[in-house]
CHARMM-style PDB file with segment names, atoms N, HN, CA, C and O in Angstrom:
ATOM      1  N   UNK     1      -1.681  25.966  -3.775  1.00  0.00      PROA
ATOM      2  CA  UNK     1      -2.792  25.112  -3.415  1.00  0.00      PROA
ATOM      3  C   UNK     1      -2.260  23.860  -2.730  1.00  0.00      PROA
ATOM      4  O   UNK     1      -1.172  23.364  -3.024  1.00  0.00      PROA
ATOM      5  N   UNK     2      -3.141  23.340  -1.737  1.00  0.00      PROA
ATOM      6  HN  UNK     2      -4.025  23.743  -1.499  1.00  0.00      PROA
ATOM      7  CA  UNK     2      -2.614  22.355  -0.821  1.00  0.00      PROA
ATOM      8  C   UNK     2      -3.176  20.856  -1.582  1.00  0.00      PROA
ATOM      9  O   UNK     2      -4.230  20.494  -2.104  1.00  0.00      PROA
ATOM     10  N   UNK     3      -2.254  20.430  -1.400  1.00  0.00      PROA
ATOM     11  HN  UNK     3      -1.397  20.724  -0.976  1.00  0.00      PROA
ATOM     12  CA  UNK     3      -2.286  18.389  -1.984  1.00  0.00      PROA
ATOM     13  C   UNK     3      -2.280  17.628  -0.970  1.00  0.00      PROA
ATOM     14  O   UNK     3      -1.274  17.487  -0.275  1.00  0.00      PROA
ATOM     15  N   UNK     4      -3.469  16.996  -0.728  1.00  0.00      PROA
ATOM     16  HN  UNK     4      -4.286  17.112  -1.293  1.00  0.00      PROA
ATOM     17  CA  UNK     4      -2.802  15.753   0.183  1.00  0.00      PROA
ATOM     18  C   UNK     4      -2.049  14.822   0.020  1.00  0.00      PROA
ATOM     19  O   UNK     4      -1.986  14.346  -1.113  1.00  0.00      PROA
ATOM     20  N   UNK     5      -1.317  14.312   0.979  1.00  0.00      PROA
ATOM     21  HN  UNK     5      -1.369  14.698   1.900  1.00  0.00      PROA
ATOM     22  CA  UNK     5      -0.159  13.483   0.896  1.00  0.00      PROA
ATOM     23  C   UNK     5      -1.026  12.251   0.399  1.00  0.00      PROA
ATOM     24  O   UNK     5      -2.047  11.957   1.021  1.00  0.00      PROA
ATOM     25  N   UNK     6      -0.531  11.349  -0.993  1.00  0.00      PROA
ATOM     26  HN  UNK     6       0.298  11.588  -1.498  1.00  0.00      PROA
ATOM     27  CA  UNK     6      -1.000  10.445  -1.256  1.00  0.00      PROA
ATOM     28  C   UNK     6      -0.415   8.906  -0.575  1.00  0.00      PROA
ATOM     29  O   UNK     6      -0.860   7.770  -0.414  1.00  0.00      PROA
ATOM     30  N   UNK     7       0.769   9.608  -0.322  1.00  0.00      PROA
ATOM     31  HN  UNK     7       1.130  10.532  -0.453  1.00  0.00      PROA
ATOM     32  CA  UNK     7       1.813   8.126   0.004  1.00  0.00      PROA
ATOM     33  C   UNK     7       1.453   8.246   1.613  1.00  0.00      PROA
ATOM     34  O   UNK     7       1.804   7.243   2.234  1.00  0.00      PROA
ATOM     35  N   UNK     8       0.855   9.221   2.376  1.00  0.00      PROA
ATOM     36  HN  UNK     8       0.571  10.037   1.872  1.00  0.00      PROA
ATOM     37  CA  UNK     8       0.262   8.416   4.190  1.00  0.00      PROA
ATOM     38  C   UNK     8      -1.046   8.321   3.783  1.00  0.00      PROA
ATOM     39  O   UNK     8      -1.442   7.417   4.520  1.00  0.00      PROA
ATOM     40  N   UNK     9      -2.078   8.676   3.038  1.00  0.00      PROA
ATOM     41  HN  UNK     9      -1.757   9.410   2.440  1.00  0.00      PROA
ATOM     42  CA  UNK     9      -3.474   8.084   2.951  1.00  0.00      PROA
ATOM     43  C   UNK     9      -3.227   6.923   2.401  1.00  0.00      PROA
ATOM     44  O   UNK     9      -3.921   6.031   2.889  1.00  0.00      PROA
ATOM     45  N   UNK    10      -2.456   6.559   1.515  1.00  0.00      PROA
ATOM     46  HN  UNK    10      -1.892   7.284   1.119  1.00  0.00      PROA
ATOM     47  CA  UNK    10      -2.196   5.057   1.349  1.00  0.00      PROA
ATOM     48  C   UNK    10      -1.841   4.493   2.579  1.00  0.00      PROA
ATOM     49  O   UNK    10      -2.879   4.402   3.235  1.00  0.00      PROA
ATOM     50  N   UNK    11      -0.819   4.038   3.259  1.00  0.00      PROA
ATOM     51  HN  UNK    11       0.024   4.112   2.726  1.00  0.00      PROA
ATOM     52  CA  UNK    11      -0.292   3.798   4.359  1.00  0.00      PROA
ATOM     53  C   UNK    11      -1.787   3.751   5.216  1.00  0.00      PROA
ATOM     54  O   UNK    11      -2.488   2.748   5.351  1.00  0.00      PROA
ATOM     55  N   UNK    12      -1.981   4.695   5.586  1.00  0.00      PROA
ATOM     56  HN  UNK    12      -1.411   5.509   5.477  1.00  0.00      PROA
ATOM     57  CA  UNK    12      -3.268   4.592   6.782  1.00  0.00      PROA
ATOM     58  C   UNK    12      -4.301   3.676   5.804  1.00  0.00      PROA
ATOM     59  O   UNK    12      -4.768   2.785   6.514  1.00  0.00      PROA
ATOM     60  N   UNK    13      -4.677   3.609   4.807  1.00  0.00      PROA
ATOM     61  HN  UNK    13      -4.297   4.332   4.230  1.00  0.00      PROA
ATOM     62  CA  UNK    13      -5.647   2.692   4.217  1.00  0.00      PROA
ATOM     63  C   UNK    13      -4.512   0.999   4.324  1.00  0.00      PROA
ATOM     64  O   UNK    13      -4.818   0.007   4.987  1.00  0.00      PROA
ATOM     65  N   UNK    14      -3.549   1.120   3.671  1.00  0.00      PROA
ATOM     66  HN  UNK    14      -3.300   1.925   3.133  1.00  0.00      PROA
ATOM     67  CA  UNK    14      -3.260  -0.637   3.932  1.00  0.00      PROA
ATOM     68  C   UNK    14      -2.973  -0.904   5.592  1.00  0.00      PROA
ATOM     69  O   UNK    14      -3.288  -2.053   5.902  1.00  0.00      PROA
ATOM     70  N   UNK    15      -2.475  -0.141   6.663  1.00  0.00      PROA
ATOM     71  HN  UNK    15      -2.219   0.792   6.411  1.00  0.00      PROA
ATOM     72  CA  UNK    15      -2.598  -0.170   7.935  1.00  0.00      PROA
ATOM     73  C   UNK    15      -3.877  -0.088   8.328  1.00  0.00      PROA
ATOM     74  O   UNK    15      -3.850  -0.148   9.557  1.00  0.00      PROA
ATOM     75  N   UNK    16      -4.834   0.002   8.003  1.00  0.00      PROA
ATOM     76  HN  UNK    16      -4.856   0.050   7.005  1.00  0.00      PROA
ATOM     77  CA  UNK    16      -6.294   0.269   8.147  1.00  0.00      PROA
ATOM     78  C   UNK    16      -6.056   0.652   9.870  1.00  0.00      PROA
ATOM     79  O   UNK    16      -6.252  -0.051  10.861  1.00  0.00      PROA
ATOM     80  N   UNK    17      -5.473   2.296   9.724  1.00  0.00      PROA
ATOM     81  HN  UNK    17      -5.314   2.867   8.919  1.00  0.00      PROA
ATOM     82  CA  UNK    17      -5.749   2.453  10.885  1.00  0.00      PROA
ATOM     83  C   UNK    17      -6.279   4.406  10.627  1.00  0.00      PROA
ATOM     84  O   UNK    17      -6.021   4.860   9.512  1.00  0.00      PROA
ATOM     85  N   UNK    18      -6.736   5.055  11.321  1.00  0.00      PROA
ATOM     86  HN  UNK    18      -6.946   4.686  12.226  1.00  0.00      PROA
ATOM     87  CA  UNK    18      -7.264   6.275  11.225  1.00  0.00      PROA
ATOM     88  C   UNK    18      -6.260   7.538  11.399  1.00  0.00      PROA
ATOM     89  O   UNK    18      -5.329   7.335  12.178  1.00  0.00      PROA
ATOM     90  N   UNK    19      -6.315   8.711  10.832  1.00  0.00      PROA
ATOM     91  HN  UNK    19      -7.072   8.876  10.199  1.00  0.00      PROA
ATOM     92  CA  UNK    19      -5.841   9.674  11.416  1.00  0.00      PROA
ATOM     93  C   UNK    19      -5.782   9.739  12.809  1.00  0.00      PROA
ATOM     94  O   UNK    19      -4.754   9.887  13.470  1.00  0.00      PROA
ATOM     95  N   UNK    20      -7.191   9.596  13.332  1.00  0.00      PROA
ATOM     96  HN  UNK    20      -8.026   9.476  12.796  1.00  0.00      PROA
ATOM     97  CA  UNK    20      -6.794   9.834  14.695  1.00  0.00      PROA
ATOM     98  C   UNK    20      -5.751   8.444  15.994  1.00  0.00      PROA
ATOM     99  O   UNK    20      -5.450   8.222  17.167  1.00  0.00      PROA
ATOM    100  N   UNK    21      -5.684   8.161  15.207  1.00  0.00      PROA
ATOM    101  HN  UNK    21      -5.928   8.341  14.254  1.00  0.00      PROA
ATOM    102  CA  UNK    21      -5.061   6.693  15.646  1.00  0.00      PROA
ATOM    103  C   UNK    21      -3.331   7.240  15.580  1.00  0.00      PROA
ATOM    104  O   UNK    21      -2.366   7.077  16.327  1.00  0.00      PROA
ATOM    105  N   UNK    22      -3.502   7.798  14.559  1.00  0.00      PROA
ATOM    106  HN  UNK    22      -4.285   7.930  13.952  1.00  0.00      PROA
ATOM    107  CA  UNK    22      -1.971   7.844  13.687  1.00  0.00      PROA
ATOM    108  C   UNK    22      -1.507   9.022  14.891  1.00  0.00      PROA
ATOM    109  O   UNK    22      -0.635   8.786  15.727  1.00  0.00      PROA
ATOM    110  N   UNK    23      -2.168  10.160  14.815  1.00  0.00      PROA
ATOM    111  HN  UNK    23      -2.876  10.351  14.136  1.00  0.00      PROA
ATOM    112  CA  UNK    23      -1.445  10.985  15.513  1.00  0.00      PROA
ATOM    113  C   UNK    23      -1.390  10.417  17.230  1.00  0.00      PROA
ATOM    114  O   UNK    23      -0.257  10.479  17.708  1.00  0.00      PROA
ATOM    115  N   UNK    24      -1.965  10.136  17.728  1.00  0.00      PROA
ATOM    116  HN  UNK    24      -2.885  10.085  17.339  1.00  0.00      PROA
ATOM    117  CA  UNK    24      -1.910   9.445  19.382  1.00  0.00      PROA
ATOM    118  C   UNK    24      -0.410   8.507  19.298  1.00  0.00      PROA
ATOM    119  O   UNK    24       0.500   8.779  20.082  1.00  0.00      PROA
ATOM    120  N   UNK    25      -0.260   7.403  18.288  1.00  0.00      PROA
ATOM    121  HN  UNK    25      -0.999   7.181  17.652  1.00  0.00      PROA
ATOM    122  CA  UNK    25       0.846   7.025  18.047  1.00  0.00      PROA
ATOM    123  C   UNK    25       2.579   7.518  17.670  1.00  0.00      PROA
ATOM    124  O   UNK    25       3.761   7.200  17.805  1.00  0.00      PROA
ATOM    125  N   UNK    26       1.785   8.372  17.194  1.00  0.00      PROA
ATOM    126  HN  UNK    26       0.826   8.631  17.084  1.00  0.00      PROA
ATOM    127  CA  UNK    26       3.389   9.570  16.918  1.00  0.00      PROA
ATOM    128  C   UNK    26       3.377  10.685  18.170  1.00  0.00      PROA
ATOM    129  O   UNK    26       4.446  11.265  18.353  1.00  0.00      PROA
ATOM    130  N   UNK    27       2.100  11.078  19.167  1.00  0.00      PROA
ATOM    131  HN  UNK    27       1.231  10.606  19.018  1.00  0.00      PROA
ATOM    132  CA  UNK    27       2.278  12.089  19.883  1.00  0.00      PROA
ATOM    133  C   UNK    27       2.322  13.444  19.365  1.00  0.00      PROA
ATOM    134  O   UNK    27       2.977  14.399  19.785  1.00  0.00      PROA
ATOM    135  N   UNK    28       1.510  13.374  18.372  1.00  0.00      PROA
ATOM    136  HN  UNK    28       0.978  12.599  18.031  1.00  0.00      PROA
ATOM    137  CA  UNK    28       0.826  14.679  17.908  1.00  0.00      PROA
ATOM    138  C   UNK    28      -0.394  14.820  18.070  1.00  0.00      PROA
ATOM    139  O   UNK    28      -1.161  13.883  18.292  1.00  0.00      PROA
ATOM    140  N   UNK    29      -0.805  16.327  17.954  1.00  0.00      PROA
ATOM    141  HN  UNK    29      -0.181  17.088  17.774  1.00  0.00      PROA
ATOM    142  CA  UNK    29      -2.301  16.591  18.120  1.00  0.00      PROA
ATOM    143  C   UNK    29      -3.131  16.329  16.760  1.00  0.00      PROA
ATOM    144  O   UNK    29      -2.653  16.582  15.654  1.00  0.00      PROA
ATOM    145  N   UNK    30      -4.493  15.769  16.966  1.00  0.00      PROA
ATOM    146  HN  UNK    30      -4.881  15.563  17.864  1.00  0.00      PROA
ATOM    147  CA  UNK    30      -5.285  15.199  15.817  1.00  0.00      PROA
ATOM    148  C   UNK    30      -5.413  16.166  14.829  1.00  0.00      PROA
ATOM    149  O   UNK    30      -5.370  15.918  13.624  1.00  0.00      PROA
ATOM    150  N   UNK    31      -5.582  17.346  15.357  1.00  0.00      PROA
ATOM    151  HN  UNK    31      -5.617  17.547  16.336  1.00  0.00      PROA
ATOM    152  CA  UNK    31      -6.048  18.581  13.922  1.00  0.00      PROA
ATOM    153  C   UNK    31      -4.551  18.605  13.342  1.00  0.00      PROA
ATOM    154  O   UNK    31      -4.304  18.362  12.160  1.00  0.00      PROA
ATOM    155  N   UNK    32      -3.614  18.912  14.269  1.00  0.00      PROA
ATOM    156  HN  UNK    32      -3.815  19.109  15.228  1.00  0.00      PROA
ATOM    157  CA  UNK    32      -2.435  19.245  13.756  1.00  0.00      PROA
ATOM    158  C   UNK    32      -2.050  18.222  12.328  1.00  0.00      PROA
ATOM    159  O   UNK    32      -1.649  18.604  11.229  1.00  0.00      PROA
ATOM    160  N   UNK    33      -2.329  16.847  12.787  1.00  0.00      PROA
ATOM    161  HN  UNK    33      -2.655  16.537  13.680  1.00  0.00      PROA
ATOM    162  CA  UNK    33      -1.459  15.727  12.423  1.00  0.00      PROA
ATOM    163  C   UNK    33      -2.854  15.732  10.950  1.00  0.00      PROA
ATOM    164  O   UNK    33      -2.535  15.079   9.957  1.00  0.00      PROA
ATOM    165  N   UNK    34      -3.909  16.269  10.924  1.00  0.00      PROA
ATOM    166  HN  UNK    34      -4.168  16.799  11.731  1.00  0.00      PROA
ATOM    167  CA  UNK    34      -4.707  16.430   9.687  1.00  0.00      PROA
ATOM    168  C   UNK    34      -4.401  16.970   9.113  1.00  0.00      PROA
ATOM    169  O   UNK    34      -4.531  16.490   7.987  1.00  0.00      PROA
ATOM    170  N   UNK    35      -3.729  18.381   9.107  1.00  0.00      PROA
ATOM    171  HN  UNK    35      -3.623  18.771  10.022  1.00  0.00      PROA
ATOM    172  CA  UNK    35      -2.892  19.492   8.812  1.00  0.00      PROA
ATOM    173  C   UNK    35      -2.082  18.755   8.103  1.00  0.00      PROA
ATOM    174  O   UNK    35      -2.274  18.682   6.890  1.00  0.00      PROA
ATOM    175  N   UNK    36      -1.097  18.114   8.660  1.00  0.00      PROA
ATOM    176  HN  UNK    36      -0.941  18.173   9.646  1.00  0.00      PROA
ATOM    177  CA  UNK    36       0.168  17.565   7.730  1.00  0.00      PROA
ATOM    178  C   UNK    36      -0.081  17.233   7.017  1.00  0.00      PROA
ATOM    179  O   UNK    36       0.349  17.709   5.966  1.00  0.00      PROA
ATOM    180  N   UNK    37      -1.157  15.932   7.009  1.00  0.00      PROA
ATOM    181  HN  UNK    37      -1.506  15.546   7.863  1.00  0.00      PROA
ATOM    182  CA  UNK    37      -1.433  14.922   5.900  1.00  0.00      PROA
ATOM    183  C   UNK    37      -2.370  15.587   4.763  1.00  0.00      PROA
ATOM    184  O   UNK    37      -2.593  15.009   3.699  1.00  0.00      PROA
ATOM    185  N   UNK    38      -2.893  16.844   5.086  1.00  0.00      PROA
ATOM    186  HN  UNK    38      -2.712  17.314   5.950  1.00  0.00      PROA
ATOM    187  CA  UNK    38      -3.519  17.591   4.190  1.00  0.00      PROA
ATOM    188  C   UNK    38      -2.886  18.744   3.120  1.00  0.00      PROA
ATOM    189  O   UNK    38      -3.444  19.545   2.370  1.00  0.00      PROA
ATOM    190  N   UNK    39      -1.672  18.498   3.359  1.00  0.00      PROA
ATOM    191  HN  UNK    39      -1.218  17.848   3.968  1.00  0.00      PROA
ATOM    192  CA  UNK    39      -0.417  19.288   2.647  1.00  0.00      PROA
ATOM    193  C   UNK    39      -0.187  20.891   3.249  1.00  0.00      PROA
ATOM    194  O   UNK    39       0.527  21.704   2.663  1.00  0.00      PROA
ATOM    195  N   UNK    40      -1.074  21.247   4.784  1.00  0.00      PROA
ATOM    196  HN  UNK    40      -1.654  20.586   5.260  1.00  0.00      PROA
ATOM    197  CA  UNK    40      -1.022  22.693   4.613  1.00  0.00      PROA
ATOM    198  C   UNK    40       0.654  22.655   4.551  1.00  0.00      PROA
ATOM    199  O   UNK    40       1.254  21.585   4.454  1.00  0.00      PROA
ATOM    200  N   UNK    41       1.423  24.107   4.626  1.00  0.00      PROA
ATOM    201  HN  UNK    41       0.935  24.977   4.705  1.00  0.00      PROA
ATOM    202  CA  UNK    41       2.771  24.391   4.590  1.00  0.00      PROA
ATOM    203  C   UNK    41       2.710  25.233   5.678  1.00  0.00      PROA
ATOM    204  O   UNK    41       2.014  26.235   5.840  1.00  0.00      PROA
ATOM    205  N   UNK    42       3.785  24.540   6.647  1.00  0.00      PROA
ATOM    206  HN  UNK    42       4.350  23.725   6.515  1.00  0.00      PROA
ATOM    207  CA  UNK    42       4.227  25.600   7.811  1.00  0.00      PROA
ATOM    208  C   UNK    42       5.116  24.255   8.141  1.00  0.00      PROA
ATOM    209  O   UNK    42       4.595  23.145   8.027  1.00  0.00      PROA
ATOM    210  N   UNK    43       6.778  24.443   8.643  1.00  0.00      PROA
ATOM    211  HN  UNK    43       7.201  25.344   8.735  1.00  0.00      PROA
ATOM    212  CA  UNK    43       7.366  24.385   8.903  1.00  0.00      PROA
ATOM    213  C   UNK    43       6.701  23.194  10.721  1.00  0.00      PROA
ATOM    214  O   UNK    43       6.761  22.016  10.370  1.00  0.00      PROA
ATOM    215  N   UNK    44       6.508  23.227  11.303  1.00  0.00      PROA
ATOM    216  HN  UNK    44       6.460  24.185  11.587  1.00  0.00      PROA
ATOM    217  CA  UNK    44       5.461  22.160  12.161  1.00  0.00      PROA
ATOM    218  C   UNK    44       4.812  20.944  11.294  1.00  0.00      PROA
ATOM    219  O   UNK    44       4.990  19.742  11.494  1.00  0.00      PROA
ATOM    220  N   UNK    45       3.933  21.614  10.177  1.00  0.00      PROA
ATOM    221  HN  UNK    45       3.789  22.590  10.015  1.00  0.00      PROA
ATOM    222  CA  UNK    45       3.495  20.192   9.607  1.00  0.00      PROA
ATOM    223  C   UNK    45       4.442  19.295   8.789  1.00  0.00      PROA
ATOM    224  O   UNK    45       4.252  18.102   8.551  1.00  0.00      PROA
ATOM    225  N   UNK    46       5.475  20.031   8.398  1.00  0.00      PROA
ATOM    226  HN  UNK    46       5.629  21.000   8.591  1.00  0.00      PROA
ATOM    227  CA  UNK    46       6.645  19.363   7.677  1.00  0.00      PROA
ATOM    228  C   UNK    46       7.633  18.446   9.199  1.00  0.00      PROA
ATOM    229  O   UNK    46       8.421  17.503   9.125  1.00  0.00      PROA
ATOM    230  N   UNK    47       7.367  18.871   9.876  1.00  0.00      PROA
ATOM    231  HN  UNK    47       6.728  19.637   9.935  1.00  0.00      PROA
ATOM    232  CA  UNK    47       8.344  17.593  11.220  1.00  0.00      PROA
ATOM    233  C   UNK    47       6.910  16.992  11.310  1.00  0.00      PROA
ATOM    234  O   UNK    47       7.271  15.967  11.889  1.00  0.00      PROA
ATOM    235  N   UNK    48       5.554  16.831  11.186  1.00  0.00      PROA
ATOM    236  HN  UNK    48       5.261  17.664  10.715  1.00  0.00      PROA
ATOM    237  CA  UNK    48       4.726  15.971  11.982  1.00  0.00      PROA
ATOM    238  C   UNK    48       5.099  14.880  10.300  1.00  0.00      PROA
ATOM    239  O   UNK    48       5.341  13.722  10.639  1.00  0.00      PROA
ATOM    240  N   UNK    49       5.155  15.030   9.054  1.00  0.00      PROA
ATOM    241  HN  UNK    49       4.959  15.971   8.778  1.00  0.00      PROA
ATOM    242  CA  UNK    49       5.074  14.312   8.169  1.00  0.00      PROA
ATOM    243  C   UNK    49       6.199  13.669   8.634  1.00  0.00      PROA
ATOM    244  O   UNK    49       6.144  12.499   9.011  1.00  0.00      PROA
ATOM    245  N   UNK    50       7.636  14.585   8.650  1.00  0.00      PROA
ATOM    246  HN  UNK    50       7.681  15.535   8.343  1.00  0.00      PROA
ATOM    247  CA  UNK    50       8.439  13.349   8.493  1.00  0.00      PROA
ATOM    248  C   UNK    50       8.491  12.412   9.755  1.00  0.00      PROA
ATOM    249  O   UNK    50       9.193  11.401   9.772  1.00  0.00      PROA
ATOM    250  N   UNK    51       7.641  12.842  10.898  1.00  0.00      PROA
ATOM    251  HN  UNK    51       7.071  13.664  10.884  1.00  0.00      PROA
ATOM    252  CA  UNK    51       7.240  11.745  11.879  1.00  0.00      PROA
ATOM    253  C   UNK    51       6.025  10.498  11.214  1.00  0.00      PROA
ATOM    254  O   UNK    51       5.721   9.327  11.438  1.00  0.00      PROA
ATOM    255  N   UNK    52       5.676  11.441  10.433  1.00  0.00      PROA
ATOM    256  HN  UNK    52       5.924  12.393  10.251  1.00  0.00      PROA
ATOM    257  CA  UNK    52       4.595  10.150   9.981  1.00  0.00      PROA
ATOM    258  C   UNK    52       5.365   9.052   8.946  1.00  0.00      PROA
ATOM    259  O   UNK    52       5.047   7.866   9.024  1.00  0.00      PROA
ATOM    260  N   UNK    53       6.476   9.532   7.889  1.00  0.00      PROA
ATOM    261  HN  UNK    53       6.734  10.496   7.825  1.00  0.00      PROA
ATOM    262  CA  UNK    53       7.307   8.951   6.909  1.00  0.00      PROA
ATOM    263  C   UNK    53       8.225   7.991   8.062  1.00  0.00      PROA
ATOM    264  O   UNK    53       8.509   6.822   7.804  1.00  0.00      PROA
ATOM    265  N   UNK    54       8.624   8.639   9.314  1.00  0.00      PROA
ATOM    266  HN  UNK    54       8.394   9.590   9.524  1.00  0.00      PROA
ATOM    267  CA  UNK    54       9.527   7.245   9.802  1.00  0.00      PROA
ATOM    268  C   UNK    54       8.487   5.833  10.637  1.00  0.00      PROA
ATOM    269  O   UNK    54       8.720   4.628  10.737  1.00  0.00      PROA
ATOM    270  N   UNK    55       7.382   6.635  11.088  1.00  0.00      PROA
ATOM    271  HN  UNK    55       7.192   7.613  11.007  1.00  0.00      PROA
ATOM    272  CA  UNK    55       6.123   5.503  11.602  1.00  0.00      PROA
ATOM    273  C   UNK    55       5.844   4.384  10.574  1.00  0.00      PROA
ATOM    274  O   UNK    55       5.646   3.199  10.843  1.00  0.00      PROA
ATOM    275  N   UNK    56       5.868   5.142   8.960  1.00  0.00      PROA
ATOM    276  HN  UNK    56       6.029   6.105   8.741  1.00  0.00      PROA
ATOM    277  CA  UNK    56       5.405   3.526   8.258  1.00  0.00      PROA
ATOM    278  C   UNK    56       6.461   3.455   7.453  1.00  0.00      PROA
ATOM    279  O   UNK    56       6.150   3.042   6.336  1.00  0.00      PROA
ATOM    280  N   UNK    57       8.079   3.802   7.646  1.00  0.00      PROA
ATOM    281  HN  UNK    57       8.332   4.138   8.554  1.00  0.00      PROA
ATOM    282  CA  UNK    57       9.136   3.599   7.554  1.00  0.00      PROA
ATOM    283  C   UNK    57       8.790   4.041   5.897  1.00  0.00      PROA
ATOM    284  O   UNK    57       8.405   3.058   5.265  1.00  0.00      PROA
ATOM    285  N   UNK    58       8.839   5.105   5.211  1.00  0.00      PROA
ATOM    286  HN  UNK    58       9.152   5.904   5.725  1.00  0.00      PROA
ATOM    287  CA  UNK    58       8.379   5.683   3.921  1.00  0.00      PROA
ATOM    288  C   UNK    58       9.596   6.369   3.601  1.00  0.00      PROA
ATOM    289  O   UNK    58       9.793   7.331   4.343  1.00  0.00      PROA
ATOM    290  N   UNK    59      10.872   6.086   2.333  1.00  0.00      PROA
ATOM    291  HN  UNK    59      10.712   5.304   1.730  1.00  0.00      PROA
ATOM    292  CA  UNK    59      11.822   6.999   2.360  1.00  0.00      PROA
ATOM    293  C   UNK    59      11.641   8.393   1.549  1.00  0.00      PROA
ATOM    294  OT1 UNK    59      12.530   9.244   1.577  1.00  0.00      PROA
TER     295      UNK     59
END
C-alpha cells in the first residue's frame, strides 16, 4: 500500500508553494511529480523524490 511522503507535504506546506509549482521547478511532469509524492513505487518516482529531497535540501 502506497504512503504519502510526509516529510515533502510538509516542506510544500511551510514553503507554501503547490505541487504544481514544485514540479515546474525541478523539471518534472505534474502527474508524474504527484506520483512521487504519493509514494507510488517505480524506480522514476524514486529519482523525482530524491529531486524533490535535494530542492528543500531534506537528508
Amino acid at each position: 500500500m502506497k504512503q504519502p511522503n510526509v516529510e515533502i507535504i510538509t516542506q510544500l506546506a511551510i514553503h507554501n508553494i503547490k505541487q504544481k509549482e514544485l514540479a515546474k521547478k525541478i523539471g518534472e511532469r505534474e502527474d508524474e511529480t504527484s506520483r512521487a509524492i504519493n509514494g507510488e513505487e517505480a524506480q522514476r518516482f524514486e529519482r523525482i523524490r530524491n529531486k524533490i529531497f535535494d530542492y528543500f535540501q531534506i537528508n
